[in-house]
KOLKOLKE-941637 format. One record per residue: residue in one letter; x, y, z of N, C-alpha, C, O in turn. Coordinates in Angstrom, 3 decimals. Example, Ala and Ser with C-alpha at 12.3 -4.5 7.8 and 13.67 -1.06 7.14 Angstrom:
// KOLKOLKE-941637
> a,13.190,-5.690,7.800,12.300,-4.500,7.800,13.200,-3.300,7.800,14.236,-3.319,8.465
> s,12.850,-2.250,7.080,13.670,-1.060,7.140,12.900,0.030,7.870,13.409,1.138,8.039
//
This chain:
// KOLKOLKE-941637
> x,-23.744,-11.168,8.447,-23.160,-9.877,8.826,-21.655,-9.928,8.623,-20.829,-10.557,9.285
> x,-21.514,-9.336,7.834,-19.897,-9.201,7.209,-18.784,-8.043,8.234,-18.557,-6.966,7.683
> x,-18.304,-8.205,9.273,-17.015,-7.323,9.638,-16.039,-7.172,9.059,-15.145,-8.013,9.157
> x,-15.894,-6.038,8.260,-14.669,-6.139,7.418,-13.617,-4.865,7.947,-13.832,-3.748,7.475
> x,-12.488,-5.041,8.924,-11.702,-4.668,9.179,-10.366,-3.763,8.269,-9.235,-4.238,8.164
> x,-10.633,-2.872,7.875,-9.501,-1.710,7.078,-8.176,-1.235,7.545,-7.894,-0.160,8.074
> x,-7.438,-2.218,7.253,-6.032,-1.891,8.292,-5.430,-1.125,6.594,-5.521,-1.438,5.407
> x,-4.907,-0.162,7.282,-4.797,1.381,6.302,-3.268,0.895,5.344,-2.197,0.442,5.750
> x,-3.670,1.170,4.179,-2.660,0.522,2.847,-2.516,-0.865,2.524,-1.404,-1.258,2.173
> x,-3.799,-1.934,2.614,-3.400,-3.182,2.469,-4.813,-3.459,1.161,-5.477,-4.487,1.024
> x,-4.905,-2.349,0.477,-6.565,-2.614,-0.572,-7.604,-2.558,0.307,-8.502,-3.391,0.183
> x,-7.651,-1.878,1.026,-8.933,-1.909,1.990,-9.959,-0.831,1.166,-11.172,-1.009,1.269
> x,-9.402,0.369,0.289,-10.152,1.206,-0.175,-10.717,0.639,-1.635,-11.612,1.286,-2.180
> x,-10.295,-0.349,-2.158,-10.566,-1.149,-3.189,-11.449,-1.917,-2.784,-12.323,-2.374,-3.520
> x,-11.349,-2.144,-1.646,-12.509,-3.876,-1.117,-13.705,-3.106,-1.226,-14.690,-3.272,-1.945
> x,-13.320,-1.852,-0.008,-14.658,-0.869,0.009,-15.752,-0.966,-1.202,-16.902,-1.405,-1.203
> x,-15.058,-0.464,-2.091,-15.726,0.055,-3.497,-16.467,-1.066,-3.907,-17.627,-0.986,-4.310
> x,-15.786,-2.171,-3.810,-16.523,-3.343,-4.209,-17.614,-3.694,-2.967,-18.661,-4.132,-3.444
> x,-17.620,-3.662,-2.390,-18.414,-3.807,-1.069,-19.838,-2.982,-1.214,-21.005,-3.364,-1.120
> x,-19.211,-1.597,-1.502,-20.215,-1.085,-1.761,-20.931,-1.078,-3.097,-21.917,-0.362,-3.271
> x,-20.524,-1.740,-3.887,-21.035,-2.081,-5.338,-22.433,-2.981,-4.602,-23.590,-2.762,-4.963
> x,-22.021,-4.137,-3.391,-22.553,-4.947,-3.322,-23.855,-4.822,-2.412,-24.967,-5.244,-2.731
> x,-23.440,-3.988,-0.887,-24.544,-3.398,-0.383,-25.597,-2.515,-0.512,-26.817,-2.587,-0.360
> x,-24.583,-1.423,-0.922,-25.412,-0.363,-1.235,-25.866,-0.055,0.317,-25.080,-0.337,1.222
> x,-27.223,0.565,0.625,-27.069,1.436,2.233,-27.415,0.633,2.936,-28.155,0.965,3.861
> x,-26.999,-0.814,2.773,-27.150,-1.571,3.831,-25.014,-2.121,4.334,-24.567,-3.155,4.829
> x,-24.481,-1.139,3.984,-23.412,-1.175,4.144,-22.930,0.023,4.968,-22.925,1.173,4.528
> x,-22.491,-0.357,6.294,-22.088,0.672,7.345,-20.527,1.087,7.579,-19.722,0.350,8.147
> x,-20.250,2.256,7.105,-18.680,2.800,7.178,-18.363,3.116,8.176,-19.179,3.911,8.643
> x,-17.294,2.849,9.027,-17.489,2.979,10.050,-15.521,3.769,10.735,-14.742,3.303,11.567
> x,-15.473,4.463,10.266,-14.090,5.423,9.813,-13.804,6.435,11.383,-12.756,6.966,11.751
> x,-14.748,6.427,11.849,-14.273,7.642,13.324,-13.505,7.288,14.474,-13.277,8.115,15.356
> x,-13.123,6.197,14.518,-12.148,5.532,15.988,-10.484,6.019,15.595,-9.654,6.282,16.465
> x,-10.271,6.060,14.432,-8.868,6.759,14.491,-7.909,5.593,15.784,-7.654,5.660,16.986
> x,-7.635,4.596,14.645,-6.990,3.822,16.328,-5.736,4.413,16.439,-5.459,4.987,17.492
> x,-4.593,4.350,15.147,-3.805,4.512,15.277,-3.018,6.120,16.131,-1.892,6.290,16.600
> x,-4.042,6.917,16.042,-3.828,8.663,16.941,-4.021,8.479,18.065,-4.172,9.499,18.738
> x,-4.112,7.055,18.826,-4.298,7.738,20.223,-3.221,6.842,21.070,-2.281,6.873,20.275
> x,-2.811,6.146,22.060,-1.809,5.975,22.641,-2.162,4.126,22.962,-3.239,3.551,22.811
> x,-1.298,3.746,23.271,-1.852,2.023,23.522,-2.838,1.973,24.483,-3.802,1.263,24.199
> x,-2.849,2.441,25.360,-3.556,2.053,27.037,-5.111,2.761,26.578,-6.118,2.449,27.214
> x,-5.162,3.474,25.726,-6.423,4.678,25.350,-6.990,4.077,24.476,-8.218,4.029,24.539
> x,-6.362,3.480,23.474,-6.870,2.352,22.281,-7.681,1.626,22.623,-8.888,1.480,22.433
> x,-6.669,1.006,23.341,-7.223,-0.217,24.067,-8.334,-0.417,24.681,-9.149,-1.334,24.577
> x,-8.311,0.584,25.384,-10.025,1.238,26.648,-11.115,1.523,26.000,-12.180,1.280,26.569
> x,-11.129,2.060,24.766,-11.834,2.784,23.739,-12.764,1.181,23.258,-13.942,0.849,23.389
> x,-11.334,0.366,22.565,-11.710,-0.835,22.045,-12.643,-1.607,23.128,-13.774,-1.860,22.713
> x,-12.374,-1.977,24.315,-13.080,-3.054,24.959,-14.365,-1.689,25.487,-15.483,-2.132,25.749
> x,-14.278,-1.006,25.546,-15.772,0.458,25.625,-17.011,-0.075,25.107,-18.053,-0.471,25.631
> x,-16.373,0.086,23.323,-17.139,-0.099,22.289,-17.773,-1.229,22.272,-18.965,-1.358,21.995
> x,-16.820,-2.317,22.640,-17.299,-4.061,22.536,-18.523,-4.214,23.898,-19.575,-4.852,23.873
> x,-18.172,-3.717,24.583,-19.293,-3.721,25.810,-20.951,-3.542,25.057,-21.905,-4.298,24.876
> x,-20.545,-1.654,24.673,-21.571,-1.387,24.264,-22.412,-1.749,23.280,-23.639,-1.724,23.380
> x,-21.733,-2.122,22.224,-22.208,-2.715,21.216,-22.676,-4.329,21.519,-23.383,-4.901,20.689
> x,-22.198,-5.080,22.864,-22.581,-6.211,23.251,-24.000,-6.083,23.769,-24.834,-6.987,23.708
> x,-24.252,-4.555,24.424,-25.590,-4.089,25.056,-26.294,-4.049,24.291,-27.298,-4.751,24.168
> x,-25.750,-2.851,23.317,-26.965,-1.711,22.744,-26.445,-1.667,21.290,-25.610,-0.822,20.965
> x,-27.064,-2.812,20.179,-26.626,-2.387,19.163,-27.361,-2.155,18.010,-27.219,-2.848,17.003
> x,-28.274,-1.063,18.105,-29.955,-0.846,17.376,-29.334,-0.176,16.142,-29.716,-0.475,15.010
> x,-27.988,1.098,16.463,-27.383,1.459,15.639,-26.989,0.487,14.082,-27.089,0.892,12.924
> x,-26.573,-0.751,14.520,-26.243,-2.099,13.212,-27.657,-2.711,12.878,-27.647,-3.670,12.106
> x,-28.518,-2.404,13.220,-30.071,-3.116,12.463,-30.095,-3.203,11.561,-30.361,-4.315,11.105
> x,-29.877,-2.278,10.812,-30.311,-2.296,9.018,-29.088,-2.536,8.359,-29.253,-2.534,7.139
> x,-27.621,-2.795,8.793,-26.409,-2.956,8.275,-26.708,-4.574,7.994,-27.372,-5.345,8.686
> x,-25.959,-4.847,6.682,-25.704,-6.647,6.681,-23.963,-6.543,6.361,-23.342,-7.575,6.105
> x,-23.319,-5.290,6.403,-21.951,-5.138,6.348,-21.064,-4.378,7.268,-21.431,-3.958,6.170
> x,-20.449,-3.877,7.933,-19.507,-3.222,8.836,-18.068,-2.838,7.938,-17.339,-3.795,7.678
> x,-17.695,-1.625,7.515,-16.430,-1.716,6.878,-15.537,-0.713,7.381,-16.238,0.295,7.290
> x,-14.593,-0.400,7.786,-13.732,0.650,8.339,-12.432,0.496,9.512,-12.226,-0.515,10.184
> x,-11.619,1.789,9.558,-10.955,1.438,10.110,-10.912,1.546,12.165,-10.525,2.304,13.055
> x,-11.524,0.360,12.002,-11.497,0.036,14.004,-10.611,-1.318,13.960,-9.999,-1.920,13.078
> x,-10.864,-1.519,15.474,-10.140,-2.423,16.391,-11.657,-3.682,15.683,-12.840,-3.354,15.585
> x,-10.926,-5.358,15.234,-12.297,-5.909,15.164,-13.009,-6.589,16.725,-13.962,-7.367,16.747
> x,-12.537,-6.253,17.509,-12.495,-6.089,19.209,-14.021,-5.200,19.337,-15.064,-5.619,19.839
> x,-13.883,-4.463,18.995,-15.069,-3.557,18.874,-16.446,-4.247,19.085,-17.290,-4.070,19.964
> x,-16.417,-5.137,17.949,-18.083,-6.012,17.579,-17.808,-7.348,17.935,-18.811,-8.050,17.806
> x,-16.877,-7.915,18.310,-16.517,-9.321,19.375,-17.941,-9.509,19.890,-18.566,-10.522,19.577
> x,-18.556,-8.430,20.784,-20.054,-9.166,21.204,-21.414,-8.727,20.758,-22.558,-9.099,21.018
> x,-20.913,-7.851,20.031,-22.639,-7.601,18.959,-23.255,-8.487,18.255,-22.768,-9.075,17.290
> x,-24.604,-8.665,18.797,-25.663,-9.326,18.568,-26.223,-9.153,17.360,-27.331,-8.651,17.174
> x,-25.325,-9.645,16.343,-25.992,-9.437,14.893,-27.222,-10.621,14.537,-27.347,-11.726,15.063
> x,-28.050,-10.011,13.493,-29.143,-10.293,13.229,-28.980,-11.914,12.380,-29.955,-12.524,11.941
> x,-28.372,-12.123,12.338,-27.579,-12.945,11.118,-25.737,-13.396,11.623,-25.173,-12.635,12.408
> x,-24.916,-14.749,11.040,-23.885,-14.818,11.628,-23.065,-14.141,11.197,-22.830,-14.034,9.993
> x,-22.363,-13.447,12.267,-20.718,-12.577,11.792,-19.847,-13.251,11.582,-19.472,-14.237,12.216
> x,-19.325,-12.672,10.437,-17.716,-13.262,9.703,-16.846,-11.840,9.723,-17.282,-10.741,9.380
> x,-15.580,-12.121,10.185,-14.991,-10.945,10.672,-13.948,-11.571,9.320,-13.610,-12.703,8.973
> x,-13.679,-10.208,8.819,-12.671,-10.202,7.640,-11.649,-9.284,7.186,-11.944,-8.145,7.548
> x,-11.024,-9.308,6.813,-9.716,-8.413,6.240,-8.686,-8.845,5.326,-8.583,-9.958,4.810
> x,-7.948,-7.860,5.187,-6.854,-7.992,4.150,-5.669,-7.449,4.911,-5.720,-6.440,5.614
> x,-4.310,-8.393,4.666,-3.046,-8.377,5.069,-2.103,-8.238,3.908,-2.327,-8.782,2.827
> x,-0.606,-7.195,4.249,0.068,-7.405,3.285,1.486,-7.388,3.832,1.776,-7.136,5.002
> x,2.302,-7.672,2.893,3.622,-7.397,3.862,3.600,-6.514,4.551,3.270,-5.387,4.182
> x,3.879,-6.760,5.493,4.119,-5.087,6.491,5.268,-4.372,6.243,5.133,-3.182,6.529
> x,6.353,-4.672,5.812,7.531,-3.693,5.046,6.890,-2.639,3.899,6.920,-1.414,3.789
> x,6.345,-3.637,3.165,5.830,-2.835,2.239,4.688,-1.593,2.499,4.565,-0.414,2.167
> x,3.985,-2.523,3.242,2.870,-2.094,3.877,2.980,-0.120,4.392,2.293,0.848,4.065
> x,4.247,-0.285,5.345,4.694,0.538,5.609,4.905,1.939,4.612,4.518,3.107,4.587
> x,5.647,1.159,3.939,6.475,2.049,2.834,5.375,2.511,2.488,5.024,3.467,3.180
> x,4.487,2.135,1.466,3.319,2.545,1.219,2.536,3.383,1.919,1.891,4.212,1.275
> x,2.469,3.366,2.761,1.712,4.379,3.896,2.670,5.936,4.273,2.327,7.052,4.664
> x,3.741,5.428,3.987,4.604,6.714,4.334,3.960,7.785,3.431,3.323,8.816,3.647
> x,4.504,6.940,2.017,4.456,7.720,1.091,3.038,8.278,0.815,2.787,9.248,0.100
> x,2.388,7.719,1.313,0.922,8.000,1.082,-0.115,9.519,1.764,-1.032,10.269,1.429
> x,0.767,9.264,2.827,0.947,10.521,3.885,1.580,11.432,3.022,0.875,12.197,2.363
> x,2.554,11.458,2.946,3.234,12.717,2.495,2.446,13.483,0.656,2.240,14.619,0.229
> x,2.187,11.622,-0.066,1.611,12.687,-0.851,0.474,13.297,-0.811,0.256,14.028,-1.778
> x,-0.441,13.233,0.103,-2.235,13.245,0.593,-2.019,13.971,1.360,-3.246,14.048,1.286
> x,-1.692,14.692,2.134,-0.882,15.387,3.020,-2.307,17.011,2.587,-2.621,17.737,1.644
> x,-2.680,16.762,4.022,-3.952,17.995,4.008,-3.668,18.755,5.593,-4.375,18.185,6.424
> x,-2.963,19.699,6.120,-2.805,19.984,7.446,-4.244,20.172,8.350,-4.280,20.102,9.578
> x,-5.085,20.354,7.718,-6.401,20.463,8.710,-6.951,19.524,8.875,-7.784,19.530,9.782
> x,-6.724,18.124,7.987,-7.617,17.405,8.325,-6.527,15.842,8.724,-6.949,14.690,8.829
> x,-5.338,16.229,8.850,-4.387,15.401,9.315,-4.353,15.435,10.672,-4.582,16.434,11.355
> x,-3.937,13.853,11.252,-4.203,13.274,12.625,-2.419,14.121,12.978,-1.552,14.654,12.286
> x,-2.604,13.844,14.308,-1.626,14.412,15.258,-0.072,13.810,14.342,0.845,14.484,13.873
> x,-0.242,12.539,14.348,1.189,11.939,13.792,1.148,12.003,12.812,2.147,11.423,12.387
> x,0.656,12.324,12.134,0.417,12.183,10.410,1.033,13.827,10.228,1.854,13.935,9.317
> x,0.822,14.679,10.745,1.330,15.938,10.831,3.014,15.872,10.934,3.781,16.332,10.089
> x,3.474,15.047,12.432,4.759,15.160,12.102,5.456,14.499,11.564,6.680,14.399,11.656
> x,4.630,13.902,10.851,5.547,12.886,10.159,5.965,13.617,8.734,6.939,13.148,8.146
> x,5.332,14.643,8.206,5.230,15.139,7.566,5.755,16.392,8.001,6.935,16.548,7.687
> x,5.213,17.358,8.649,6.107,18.904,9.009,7.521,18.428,9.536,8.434,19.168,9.172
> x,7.872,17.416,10.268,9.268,16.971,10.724,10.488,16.350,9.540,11.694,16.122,9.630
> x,9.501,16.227,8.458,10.014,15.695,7.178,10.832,14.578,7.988,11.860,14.894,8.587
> x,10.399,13.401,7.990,10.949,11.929,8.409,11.328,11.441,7.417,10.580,11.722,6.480
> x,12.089,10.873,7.167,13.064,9.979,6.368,12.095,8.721,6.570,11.630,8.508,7.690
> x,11.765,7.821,5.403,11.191,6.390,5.193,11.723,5.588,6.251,11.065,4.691,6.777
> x,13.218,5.961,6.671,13.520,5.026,7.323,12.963,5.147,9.010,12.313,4.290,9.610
> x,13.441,6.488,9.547,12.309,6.949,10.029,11.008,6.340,10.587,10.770,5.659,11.584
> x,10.421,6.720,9.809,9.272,6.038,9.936,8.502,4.610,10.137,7.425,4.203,10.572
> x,9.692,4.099,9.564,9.197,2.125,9.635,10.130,1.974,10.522,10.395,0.774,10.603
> x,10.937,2.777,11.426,11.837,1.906,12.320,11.907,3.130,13.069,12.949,3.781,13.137
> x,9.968,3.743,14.090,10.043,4.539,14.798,9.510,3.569,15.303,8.974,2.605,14.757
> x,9.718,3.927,16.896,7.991,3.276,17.933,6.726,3.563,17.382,5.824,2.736,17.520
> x,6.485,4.871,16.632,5.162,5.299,16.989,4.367,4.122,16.017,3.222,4.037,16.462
> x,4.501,3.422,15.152,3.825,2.724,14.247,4.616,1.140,14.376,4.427,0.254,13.542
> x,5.304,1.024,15.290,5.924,-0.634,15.728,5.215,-1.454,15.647,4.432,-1.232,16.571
> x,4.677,-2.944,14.806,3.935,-3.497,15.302,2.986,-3.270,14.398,2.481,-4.377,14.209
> x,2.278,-2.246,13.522,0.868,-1.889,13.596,-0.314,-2.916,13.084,-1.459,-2.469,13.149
> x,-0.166,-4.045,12.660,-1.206,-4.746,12.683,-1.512,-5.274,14.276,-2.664,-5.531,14.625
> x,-0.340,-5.408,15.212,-0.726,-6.024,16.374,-1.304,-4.730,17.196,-1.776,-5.083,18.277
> x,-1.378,-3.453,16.978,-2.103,-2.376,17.445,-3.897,-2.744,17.254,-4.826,-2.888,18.049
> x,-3.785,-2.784,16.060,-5.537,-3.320,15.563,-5.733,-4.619,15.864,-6.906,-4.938,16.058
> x,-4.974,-5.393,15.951,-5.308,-6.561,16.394,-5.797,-7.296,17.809,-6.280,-8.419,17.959
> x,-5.430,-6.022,19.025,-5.395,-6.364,20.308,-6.549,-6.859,20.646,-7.545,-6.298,20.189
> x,-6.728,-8.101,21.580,-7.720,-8.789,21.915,-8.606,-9.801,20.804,-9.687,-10.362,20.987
> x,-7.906,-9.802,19.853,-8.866,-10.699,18.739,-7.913,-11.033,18.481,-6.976,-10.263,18.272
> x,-7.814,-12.701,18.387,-7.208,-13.344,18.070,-6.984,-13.849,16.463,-8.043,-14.169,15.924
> x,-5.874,-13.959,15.686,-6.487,-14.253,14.466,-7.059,-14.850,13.691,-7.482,-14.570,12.569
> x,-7.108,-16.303,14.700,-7.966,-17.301,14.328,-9.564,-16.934,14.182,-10.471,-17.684,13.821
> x,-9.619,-15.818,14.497,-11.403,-15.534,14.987,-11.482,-15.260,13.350,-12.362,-15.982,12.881
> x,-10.906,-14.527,12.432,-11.437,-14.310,11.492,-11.618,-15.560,10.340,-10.933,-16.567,10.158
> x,-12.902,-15.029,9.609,-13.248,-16.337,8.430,-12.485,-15.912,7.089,-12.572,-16.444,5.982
> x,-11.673,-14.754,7.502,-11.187,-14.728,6.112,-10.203,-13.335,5.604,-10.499,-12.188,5.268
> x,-9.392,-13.800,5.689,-7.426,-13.028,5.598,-6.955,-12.942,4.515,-5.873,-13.475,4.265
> x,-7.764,-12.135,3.445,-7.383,-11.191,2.351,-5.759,-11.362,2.069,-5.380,-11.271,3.237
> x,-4.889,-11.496,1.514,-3.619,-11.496,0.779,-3.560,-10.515,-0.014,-3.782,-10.905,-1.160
> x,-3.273,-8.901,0.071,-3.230,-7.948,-1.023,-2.379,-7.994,-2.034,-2.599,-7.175,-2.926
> x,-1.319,-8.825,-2.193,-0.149,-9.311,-2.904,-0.980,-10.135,-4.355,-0.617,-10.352,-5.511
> x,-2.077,-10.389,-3.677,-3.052,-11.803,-4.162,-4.424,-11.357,-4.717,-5.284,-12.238,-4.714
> x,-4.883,-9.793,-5.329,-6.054,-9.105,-4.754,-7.082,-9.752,-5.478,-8.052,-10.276,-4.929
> x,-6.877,-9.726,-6.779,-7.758,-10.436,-7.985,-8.414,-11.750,-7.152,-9.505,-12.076,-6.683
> x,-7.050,-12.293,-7.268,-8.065,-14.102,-6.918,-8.745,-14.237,-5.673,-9.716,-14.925,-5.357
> x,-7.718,-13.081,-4.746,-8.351,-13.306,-3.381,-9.771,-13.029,-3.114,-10.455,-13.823,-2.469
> x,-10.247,-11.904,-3.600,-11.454,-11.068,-4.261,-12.593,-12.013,-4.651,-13.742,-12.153,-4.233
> x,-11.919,-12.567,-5.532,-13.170,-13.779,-6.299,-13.157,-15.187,-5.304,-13.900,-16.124,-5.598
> x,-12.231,-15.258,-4.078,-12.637,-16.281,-3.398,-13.726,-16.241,-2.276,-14.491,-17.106,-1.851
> x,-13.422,-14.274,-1.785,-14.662,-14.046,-1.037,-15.821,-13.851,-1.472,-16.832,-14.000,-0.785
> x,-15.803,-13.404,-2.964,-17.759,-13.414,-3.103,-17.635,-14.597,-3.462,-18.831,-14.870,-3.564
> x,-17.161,-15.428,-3.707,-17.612,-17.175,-3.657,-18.099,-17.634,-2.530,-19.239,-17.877,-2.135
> x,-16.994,-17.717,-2.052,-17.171,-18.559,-0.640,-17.727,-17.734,0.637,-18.546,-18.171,1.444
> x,-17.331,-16.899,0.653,-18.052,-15.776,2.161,-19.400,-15.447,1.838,-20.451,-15.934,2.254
> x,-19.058,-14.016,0.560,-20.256,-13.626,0.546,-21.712,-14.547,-0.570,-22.914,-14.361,-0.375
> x,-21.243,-15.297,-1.445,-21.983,-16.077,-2.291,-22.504,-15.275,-3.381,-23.602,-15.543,-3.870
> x,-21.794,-14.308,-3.799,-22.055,-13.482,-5.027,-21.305,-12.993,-5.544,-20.198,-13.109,-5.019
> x,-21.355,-12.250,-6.703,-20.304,-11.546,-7.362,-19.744,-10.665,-7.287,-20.556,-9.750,-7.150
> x,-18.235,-10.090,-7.287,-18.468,-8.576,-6.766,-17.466,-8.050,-8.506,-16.960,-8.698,-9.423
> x,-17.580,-6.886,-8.256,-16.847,-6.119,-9.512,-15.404,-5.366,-8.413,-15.589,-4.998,-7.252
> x,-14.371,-5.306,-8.972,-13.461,-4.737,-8.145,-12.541,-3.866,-8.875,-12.316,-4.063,-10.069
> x,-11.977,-2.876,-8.194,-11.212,-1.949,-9.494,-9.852,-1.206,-8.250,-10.103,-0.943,-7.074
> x,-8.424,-0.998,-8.949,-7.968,-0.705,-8.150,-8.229,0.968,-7.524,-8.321,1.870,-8.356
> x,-8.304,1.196,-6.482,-8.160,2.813,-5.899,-7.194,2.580,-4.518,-6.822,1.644,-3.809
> x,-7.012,4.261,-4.623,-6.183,4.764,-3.745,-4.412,4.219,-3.845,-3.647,4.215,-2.881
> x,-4.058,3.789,-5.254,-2.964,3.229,-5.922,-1.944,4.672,-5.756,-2.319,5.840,-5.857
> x,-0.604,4.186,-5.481,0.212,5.314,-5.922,0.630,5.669,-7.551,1.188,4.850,-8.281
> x,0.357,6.653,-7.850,0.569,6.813,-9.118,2.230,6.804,-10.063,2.450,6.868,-11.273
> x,2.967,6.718,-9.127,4.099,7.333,-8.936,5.261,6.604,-8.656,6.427,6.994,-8.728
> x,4.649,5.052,-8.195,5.056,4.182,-8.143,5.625,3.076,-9.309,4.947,2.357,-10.043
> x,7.158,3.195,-9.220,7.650,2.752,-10.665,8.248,1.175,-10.968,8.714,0.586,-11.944
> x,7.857,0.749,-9.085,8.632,-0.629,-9.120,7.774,-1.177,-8.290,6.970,-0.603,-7.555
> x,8.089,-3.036,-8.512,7.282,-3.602,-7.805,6.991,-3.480,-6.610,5.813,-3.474,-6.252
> x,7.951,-3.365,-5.801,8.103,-2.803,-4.433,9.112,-1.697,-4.237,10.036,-1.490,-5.025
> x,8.826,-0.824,-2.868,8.919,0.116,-2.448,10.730,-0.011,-2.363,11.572,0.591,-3.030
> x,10.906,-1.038,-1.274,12.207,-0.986,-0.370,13.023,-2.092,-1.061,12.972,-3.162,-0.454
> x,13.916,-2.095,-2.414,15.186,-2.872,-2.421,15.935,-3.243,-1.963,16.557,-4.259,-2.273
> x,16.199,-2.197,-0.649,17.449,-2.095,-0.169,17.410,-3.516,1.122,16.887,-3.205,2.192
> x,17.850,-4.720,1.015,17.835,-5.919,1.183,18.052,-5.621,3.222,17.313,-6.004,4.129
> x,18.873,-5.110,3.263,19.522,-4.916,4.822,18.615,-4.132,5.028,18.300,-4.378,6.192
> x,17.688,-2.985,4.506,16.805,-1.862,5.477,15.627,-3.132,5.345,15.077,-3.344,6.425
> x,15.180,-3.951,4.284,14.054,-4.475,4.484,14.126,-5.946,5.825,13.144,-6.597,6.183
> x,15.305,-6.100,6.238,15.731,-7.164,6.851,15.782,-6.299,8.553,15.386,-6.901,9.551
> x,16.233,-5.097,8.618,16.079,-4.450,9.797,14.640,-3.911,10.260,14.222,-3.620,11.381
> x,13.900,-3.877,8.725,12.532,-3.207,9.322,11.952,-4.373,9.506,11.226,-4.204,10.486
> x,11.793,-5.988,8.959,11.335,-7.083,9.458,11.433,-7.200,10.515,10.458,-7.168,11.265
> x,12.998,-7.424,11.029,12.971,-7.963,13.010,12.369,-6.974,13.600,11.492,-7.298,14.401
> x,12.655,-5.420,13.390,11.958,-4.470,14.005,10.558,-4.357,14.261,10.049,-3.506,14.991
> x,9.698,-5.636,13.357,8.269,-5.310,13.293,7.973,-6.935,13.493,7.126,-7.338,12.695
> x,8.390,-7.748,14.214,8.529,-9.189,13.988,7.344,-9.779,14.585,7.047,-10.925,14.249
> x,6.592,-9.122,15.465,5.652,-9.728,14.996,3.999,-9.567,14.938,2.980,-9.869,15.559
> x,4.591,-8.681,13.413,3.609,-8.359,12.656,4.187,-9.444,11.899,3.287,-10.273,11.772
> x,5.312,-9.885,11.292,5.971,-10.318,10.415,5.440,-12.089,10.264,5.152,-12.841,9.333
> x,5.545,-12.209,12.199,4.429,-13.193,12.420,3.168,-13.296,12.270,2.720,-14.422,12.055
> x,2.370,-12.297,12.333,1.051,-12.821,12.067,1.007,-12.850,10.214,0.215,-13.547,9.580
> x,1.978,-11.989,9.630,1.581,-12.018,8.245,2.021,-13.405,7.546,1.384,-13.876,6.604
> x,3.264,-14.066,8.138,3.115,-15.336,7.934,2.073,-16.374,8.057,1.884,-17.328,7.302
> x,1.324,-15.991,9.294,0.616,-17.068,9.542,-0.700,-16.957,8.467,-1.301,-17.912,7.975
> x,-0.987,-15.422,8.235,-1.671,-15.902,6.640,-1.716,-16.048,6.097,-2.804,-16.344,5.603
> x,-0.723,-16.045,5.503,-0.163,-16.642,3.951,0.068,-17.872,4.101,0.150,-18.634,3.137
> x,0.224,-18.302,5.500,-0.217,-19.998,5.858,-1.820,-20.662,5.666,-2.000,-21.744,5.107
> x,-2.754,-19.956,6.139,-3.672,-19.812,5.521,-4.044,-19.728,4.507,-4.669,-20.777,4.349
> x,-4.102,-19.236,3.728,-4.491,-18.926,2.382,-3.633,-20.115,1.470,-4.024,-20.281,0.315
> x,-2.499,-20.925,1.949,-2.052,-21.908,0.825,-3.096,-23.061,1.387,-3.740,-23.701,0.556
> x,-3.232,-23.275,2.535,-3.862,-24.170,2.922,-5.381,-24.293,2.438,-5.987,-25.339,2.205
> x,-5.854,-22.988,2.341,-7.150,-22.603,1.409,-6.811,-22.645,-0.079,-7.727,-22.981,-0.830
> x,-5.764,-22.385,-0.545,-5.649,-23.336,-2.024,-5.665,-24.451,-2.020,-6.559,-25.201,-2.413
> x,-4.526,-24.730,-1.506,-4.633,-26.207,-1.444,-5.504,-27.335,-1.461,-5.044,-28.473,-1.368
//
C-alpha cells in the first residue's frame, strides 16, 4: 500500500500521472482535505479525526493498493492496510517551491473554484515577495507534516532530481516500471529558477527555516541512498 503524499508544486501532478499509468482504479485520489485553507488548530483536529477513523473504519481503502493526494500523511498513520504501507513524497526547495506556487495561482486563477487564500492572494494582487514572506504559508511543508515524523517515510522524492528519482521508486519501492512525463509545468518560465535575487532568496530561507531544515535533511537522504 503506497501513501503518496502531494505537497502542492513539488511534481506531485507528474508522479500522479505516472501512478496512475501504474494502478489504474486501484489507485485512490484523495484531493478534499484542503489542508492548507483552514487554520493550524482546525488542520490539525481534522488530521488526528481522520487518523482515528481510518485506524477504526477503513472499508473505504479495500480495493486501493495506492493513496495519492493532497492530505496531512497523519491521516493513515493507523490504517489497517491490507498489505505494508510505505508513506512517500516529493520535496523541493521551498524558495523555489514557493515561487512556483505563487505564480501558479495567479496564472490558474478560477474565482469560483478558488480556496479562501488563493482568492486574496490574487484579488489583493500580492507581490511574490508578499507571499513567501507572509504568515499565511510560513513553514508549509511543516503544516503537512504535523505529527509525522520524517523519518516515517520510505521514500523523499528530490524534484530537482525527477528523472532518476522516478526510476529509483519503481525499482526499489514499487518493483516496476513506470512511464513519467512532465505536467502542470509553467510554460512561461524562462530560467532555471524563479528568485535570483540572492538577499530575497536568503530572507525567504531564514523566514521558512525550518522547512529549509527538513529539506536538507532530504537531500541528506537521498546522497546517502546514492551513495
Amino acid at each position: 500500500m503506497i501513501i503518496s503524499v502531494h505537497l502542492p508544486k513539488t511534481a506531485g501532478s507528474s508522479f500522479l500521472m505516472a501512478m496512475e499509468e501504474h494502478f489504474d482504479d486501484r489507485l485512490l485520489k484523495d484531493y478534499g482535505d484542503y489542508p492548507i485553507n483552514h487554520s493550524n488548530i482546525s488542520r490539525n483536529l481534522k488530521a488526528v479525526k481522520n487518523c482515528l477513523c481510518n485506524g477504526i473504519n477503513g472499508e473505504s481503502l479495500s480495493t486501493a493498493d495506492a493513496v495519492h493526494g493532497h492530505f496531512m500523511p497523519l491521516k493513515y498513520l493507523l490504517y489497517k492496510a491490507k498489505s505494508k504501507k510505505q508513506f512517500v513524497m516529493w520535496m523541493r526547495d521551498p524558495v523555489e517551491r514557493l515561487a512556483s506556487h505563487y505564480y501558479y495561482w495567479i496564472r490558474n486563477y478560477d474565482h469560483e473554484s478558488a480556496g479562501q487564500l488563493r482568492r486574496r492572494v490574487v484579488e489583493e494582487e500580492w507581490s511574490l515577495e508578499r507571499f513567501c514572506l507572509g504568515p499565511e504559508l510560513r513553514n508549509f511543508y511543516s503544516k503537512f507534516l504535523w505529527g509525522f515524523p520524517i523519518r516515517k517515510f520510505d521514500f523523499i522524492g528530490i524534484t530537482e532530481h525527477f528523472d532518476t528519482e522516478i526510476d529509483y521508486f519503481a525499482k526499489n519501492i514499487l518493483g516496476a516500471s513506470l512511464i513519467s512525463k512532465e505536467v502542470n509545468v509553467n510554460p512561461d518560465k524562462k530560467m532555471s529558477i524563479y528568485i535570483k535575487d540572492q538577499n530575497l532568496r536568503d530572507r525567504i530561507g531564514e523566514y521558512h527555516k525550518t522547512d529549509m531544515y527538513l529539506y536538507c535533511r532530504a537531500l541528506a537522504i537521498r546522497q546517502q541512498r546514492c551513495e
